[in-house]
SEMI-533367 format. One record per residue (C-alpha): x, y, z; residue in one letter. Coordinates in steps of 0.2 Angstrom, whole numbers. Example, Ala and Ser with C-alpha at 12.3 -4.5 7.8 and 13.67 -1.06 7.14 Angstrom:
<sites>
      X      Y      Z  code
     62    -22     39     A
     68     -5     36     S
</sites>
This chain:
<sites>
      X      Y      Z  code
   -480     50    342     X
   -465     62    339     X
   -456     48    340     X
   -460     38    327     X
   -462     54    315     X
   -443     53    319     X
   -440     36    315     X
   -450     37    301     X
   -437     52    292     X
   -422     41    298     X
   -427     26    290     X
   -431     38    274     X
   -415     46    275     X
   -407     30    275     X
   -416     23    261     X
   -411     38    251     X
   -394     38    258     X
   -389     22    250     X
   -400     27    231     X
   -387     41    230     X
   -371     28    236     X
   -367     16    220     X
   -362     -2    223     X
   -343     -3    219     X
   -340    -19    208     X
   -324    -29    211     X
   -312    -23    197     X
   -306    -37    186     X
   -288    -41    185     X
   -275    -55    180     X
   -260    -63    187     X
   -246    -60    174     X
   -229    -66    171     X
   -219    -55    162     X
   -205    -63    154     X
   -190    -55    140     X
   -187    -62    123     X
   -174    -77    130     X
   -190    -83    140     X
   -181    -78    156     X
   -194    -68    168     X
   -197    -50    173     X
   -207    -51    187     X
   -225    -59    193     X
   -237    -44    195     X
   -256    -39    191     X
   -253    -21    186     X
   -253    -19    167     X
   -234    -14    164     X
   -225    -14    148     X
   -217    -29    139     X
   -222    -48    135     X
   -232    -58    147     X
   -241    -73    148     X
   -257    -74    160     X
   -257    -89    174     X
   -265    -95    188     X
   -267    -87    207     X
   -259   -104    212     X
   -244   -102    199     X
   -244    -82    205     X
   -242    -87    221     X
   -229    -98    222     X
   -218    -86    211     X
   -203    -98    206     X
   -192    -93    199     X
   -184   -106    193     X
   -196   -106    176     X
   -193    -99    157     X
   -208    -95    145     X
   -205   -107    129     X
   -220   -103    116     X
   -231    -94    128     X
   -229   -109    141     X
   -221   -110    158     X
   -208   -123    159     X
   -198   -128    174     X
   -178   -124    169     X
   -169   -140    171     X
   -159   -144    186     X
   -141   -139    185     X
   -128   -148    196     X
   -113   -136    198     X
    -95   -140    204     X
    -84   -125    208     X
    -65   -128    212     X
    -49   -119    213     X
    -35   -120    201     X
    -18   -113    196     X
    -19    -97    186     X
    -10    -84    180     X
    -22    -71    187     X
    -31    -73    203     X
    -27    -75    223     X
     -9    -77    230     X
     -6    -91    239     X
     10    -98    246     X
     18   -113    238     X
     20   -123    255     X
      1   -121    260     X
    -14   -115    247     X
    -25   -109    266     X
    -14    -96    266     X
    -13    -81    255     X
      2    -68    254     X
      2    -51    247     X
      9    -47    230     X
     21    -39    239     X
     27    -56    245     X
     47    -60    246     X
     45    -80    246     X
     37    -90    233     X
     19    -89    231     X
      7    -97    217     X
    -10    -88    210     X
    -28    -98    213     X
    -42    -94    203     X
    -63   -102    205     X
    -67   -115    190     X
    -86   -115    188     X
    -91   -131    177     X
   -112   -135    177     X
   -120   -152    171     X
   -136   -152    167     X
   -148   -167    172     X
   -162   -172    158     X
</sites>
């Protein structure tokens, strides 16, 4: 019978264990995209930080392009941009010799030499 006596104040005990022990609820949150005023972004985060933001999806959150700008409180995908860099004659830039632009001289260098510099032109696709 001592037994059960004990059983009995376990299963109490338990009881008014979990009376005192409070249910913790799930603490609401939102995936933001925080973005600055040209509509470029920040960073993809669910802390509360300062600055503008617009709220999106766990889907969009997740695959955190970056390759998107905020236009009127929407996400739009930045157009494609097709890029073709190539060297030309400058008067700044990498010494090269005149015979053969692979191979670059020192300033320092008796013989003739012409300077190369990196042209950058983009076209975008719409």
């Amino acid at each position: 019978m001592e037994n059960e006596e004990e059983l009995f104040d376990l299963e109490e005990m338990l009881i008014n264990f979990s009376k005192d022990i409070e249910p913790k609820l799930p603490v609401p949150f939102e995936f933001r995209l925080y973005y600055r005023e040209d509509g470029s972004i920040i960073t993809y985060s669910c802390e509360e930080l300062e600055g503008n933001y617009v709220v999106i999806d766990a889907e969009t959150f997740a695959s955190g392009r970056i390759d998107v700008r905020v236009v009127n409180g929407e996400i739009e995908i930045i157009t494609p941009i097709f890029s073709i860099d190539k060297l030309v004659e400058a008067t700044e830039g990498t010494a090269c010799a005149v015979e053969d632009i692979n191979i670059p001289v020192s300033n320092d260098h008796e013989g003739e030499s012409t300077k190369w510099t990196m042209k950058h032109d983009e076209f975008k696709f719409n």
